[in-house]
ZAMARGU-4260 file (C-alpha; in steps of 0.2 Angstrom, whole numbers, plus 5000, padded with zeros to 4 digits):
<rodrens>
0) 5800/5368/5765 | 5800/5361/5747 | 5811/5369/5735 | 5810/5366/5715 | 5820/5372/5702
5) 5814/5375/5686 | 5796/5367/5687 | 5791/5358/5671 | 5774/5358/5673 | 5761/5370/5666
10) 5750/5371/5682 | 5764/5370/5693 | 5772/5386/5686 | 5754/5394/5684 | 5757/5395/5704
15) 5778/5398/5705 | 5786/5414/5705 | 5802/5414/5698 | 5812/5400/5694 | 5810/5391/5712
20) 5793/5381/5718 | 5789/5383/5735 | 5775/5371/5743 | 5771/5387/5753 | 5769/5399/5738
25) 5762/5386/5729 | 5748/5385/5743 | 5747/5407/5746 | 5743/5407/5728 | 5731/5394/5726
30) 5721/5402/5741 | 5722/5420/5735 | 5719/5411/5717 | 5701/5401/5722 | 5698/5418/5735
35) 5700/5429/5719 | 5687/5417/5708 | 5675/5416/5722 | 5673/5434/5722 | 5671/5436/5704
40) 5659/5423/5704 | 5650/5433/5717 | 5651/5450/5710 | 5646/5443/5691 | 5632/5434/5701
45) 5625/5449/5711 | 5626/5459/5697 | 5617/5448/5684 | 5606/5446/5698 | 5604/5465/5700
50) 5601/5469/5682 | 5588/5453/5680 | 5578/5463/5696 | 5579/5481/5689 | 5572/5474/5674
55) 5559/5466/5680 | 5555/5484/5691 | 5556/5496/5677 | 5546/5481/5667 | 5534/5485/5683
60) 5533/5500/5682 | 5531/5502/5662 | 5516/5491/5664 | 5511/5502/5679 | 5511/5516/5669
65) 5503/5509/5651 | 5486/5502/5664 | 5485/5519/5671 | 5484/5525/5652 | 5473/5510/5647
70) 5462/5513/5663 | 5460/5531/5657 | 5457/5526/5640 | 5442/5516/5648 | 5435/5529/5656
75) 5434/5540/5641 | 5427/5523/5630 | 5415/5521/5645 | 5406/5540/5641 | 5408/5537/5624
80) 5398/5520/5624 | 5384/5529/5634 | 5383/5541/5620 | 5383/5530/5608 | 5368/5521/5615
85) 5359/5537/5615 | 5361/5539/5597 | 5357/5521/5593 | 5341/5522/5604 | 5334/5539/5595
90) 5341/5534/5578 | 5330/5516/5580 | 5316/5522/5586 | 5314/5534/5570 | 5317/5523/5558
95) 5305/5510/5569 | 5290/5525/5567 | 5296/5528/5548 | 5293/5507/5544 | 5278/5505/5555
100) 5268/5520/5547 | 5276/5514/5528 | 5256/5507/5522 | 5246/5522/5530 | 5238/5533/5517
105) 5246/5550/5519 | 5256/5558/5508 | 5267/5564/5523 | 5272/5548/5532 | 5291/5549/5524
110) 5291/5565/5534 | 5294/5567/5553 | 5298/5584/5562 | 5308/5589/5580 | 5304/5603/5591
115) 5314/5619/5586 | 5310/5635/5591 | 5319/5645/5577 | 5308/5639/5564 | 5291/5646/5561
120) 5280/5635/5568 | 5292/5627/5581 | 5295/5611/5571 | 5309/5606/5559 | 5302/5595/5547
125) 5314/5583/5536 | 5314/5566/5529 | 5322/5551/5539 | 5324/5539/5522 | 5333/5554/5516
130) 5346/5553/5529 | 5346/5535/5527 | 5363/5535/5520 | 5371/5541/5533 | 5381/5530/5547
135) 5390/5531/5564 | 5402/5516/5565 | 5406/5512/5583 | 5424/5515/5584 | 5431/5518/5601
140) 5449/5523/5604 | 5463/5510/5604 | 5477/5519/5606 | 5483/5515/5624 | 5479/5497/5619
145) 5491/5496/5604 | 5505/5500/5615 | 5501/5488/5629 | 5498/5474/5615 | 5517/5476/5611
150) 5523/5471/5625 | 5532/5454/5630 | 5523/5436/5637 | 5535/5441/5654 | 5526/5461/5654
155) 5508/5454/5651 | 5512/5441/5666 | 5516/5453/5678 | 5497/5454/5683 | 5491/5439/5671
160) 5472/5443/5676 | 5471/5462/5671 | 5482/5458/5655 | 5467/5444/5649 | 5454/5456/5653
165) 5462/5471/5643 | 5464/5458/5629 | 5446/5452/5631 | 5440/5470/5630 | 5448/5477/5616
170) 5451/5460/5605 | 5437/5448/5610 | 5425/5442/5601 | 5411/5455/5609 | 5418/5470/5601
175) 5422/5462/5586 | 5405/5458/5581 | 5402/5476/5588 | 5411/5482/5575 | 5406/5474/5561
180) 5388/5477/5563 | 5389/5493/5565 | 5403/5493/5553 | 5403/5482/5536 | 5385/5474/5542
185) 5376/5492/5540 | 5385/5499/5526 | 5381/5484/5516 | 5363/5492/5517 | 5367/5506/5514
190) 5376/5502/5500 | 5361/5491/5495 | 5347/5506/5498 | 5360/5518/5486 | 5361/5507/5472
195) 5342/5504/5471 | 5340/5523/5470 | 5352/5524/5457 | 5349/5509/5446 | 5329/5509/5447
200) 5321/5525/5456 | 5332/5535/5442 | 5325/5526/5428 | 5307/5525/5435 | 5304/5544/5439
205) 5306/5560/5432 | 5317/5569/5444 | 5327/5562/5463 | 5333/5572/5474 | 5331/5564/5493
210) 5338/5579/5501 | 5322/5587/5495 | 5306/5584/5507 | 5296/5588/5491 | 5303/5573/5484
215) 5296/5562/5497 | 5281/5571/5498 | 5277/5570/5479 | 5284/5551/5474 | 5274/5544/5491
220) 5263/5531/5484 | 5279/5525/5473 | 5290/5523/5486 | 5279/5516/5497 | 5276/5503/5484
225) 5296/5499/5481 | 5297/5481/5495 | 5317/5481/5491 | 5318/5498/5502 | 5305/5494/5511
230) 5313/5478/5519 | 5329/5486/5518 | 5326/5497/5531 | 5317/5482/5541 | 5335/5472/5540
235) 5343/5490/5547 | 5330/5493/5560 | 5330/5473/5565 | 5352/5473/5565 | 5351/5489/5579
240) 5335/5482/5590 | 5340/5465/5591 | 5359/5465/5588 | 5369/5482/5590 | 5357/5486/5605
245) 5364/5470/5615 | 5382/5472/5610 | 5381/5488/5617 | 5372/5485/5634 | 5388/5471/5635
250) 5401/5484/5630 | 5393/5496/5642 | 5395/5480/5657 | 5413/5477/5652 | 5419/5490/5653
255) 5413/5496/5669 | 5420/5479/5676 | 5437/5484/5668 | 5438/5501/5674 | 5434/5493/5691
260) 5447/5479/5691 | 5462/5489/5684 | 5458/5503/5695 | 5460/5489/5712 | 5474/5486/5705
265) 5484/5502/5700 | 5479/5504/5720 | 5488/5490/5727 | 5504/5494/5715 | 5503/5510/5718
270) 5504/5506/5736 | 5519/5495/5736 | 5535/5500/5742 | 5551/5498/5735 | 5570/5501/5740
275) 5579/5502/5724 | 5572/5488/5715 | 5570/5477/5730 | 5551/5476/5738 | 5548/5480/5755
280) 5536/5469/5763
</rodrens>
């Protein structure tokens, strides 16, 4: 065996105990030395490994989680929708009857009437212009949505698909026309149909007051002969019957195919099995 006394050498005496070298030492120590790194390397590895894996499992089952959110979310846009095409269909169709009777000779054609058994005669009767400056944006809930938007480009990849679909849905180009028609569209006519009541119907009559049905009654052949309001309510009628009418009917699609699409898929994750953070096949 080898003996040294006093080794001078740095990475000899990084292997020497004492003040002797031993070829045999030297060669238990480099073993245990490389045997030591290995398994540090191993168990910095595993567990690196280990925390990049249960991240992407609780990123999983976040995302899980937010669709079932998001798919509930849906559901509840989805009824809404419906009932907002309700309204648009009655609301149209009034105001479509108030422009295609504007020219008749009756002083009651800016008054219309619905069935209601508490009043005398069964009939409620009121004025649809006079309601004209009332409006309903469409304005579903987003709130499930703004949640799922702040999510990471490794989240929204975990079913790239679904993530597009969500993001067509709630920030495409479909919705967003939605909105502005029903939004800034329609009350820039309302804003339009105001302003003429206040800066020329004001000056030209002697009293205004369109909550009145006497008003309308009493100032018929004058207001039927005010064009700017009359084509007002033709650009309002037109926006609902040949814009905000097929928006809707899209929306209505869109959604159901969504609610469809995230709901397979909640399935199938719902279905997976997993030990720890490991999927079982």
């Amino acid at each position: 065996m080898t003996l040294i006394k006093e080794p001078k050498k740095w990475y000899i005496k990084l292997f020497t105990l004492g003040k002797k070298f031993s070829s045999k030492t030297f060669s238990d120590n480099t073993k245990k030395f490389l045997l030591n790194a290995a398994g540090l390397f191993v168990v910095v590895t595993f567990t690196f490994y280990v925390e990049s894996v249960g991240d992407d499992y609780e990123d999983r089952q976040k995302y899980l989680d937010i669709s079932k959110g998001i798919l509930a979310e849906l559901h509840f846009i989805s009824s809404y929708t419906d009932e907002y095409i309700e309204q648009v269909d009655w609301v149209t169709e009034m105001y479509k009857k108030q422009y295609d009777k504007w020219e008749l000779d009756n002083d009651s054609i800016f008054i219309d009437f619905v069935e209601d058994e508490e009043e005398p005669d069964e009939k409620y009767y009121f004025a649809p212009m006079g309601m004209y400056g009332q409006r309903d944006p469409y304005d579903p809930p987003r709130t499930r949505f703004e949640i799922f938007s702040k999510g990471t480009q490794d989240f929204f990849l975990i079913n790239p698909e679904i993530s597009n679909a969500i993001f067509e849905l709630y920030k495409g180009t479909g919705l967003k026309y939605l909105l502005e028609n029903t939004g800034e569209a329609e009350l820039k006519l309302i804003e339009n149909y105001s302003n003429r009541i206040q800066n020329k119907w004001i000056e030209d009559l002697s009293w205004v007051d369109i909550d009145y049905n006497e008003f309308w009654i009493q100032n018929r052949k004058y207001i039927q002969n005010d064009n700017y309001i009359k084509f007002n309510l033709y650009q309002r009628v037109d926006l609902w019957e040949y814009s905000v009418k097929d928006q809707l009917s899209i929306q209505k699609e869109s959604v159901k195919k969504d609610i469809e699409a995230l709901d397979s898929v909640i399935q199938l994750m719902d279905n997976e099995r997993y030990f720890l953070y490991w999927k079982i096949d």
